[in-house]
C-alpha positions as CSV (number, residue, x, y, z in Angstrom):
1,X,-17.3,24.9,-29.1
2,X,-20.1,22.9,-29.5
3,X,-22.4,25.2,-29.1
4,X,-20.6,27.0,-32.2
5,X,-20.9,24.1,-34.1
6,X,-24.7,23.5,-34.1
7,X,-24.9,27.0,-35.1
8,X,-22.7,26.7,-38.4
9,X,-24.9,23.3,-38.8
10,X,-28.0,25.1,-38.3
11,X,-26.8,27.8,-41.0
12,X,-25.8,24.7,-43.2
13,X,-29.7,23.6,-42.8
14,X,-31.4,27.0,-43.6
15,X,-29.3,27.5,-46.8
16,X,-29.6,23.7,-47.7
17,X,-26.2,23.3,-47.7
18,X,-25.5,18.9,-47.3
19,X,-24.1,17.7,-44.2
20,X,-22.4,14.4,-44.5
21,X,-23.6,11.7,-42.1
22,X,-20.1,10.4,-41.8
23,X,-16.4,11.4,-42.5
24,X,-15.4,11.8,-46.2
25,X,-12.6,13.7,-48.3
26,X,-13.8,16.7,-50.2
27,X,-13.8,16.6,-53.6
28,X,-11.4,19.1,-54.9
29,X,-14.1,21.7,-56.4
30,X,-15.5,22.0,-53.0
31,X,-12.4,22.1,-51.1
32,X,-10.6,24.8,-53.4
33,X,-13.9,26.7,-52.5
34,X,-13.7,26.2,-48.6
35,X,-9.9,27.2,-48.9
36,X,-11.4,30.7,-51.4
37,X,-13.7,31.4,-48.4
38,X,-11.2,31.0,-45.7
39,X,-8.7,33.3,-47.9
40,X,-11.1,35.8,-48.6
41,X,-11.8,36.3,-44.8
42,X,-7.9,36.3,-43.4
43,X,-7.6,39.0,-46.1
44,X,-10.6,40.9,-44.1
45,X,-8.6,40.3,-40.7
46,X,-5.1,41.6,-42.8
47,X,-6.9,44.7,-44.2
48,X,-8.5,45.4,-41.2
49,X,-5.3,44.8,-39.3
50,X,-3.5,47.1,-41.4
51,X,-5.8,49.5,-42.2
52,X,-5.6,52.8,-40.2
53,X,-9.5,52.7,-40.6
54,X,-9.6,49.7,-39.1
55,X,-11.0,49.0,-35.7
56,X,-11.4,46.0,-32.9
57,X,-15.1,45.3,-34.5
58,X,-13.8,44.8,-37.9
59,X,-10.8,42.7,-36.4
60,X,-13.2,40.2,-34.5
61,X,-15.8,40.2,-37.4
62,X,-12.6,39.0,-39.7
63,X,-11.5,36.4,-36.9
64,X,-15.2,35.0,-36.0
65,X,-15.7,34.7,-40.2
66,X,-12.7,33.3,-40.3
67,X,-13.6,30.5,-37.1
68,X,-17.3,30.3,-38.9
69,X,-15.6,29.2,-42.0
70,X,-13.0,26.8,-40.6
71,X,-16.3,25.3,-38.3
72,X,-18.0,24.9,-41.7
73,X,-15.2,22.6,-43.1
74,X,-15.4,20.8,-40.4
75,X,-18.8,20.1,-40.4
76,X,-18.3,19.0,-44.9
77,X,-15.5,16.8,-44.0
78,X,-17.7,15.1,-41.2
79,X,-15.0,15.6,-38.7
80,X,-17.0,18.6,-36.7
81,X,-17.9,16.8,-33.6
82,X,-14.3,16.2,-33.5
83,X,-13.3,19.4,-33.0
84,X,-13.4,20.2,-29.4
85,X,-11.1,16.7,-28.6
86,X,-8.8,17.8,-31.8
87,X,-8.1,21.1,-30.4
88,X,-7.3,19.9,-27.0
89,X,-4.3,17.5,-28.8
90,X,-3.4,20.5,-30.9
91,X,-3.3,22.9,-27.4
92,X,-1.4,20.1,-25.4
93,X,0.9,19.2,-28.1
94,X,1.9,23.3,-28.2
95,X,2.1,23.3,-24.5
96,X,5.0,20.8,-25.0
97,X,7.0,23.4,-27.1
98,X,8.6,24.8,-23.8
99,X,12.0,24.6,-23.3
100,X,13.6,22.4,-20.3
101,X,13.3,25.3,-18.2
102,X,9.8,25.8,-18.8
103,X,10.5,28.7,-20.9
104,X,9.4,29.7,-24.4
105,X,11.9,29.9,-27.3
106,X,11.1,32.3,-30.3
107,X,12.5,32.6,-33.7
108,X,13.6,36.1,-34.4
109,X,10.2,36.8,-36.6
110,X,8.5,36.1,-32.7
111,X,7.1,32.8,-34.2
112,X,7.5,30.2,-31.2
113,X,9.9,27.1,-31.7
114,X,9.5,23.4,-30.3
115,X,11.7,22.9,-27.6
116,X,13.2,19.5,-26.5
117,X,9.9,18.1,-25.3
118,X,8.3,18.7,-28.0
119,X,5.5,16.2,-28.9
120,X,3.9,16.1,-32.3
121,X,-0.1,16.3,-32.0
122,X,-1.7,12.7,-31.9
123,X,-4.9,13.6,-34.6
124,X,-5.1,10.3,-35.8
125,X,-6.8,8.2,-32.9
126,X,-9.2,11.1,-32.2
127,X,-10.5,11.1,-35.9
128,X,-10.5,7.4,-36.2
129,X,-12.0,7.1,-32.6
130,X,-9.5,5.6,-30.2
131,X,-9.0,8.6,-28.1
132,X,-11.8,10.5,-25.7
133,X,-13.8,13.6,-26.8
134,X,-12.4,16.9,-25.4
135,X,-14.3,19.3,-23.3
136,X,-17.7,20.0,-23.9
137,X,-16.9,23.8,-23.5
């Protein structure tokens, strides 16, 4: 992922595009644009979802626009180098959705449900820096 991420930055750097040198909140203008982008894109991956014109290429161009964007907010929040540690909380904290018996429980639209040991994600120490970085993968 970090790889990933210099490559959004170095996009960011061509088109002259400010990277903040530390964490900040977006100002809503900005942020309403990031959340425009991102909605622009999962409408690509719907349409080409849906579409019977629609093939695997246009399906992983929508999802890789889709991660470019999402790495790009990162990066104009300041949280980017976060990412590979928050993702590993996130990943962990889903793993723990498993029922006792190690099995997963679904709602009837498929969407999966938190099971008894079910542990909410803790985001907070990794962006305010009490908790290790994640893999460097």
């Amino acid at each position: 992922m970090e790889k990933q991420i210099k490559h959004v930055q170095a996009f960011y750097e061509a088109f002259n595009v400010p990277i903040p040198e530390t964490m900040r909140y977006l100002h809503k203008e900005r942020a309403l644009l990031r959340h425009k982008l991102l909605q622009e894109e999962v409408g690509e991956l719907l349409d080409a979802s849906m579409s019977s014109q629609g093939t695997l290429v246009d399906v992983a161009d929508a999802i890789t626009d889709c991660f470019y964007i999402l790495i790009g907010t990162a990066i104009e929040y300041g949280i980017a180098d976060k990412l590979p540690a928050l993702f590993d909380e996130v990943h962990s904290s889903n793993m723990s959705k498993l029922s006792e018996d190690g099995k997963p429980l679904y709602r009837e639209d498929g969407k999966v449900m938190k099971g008894p040991n079910y542990r909410k994600p803790n985001l907070k120490d990794i962006i305010y820096g009490t908790s290790p970085k994640g893999d460097n993968d």
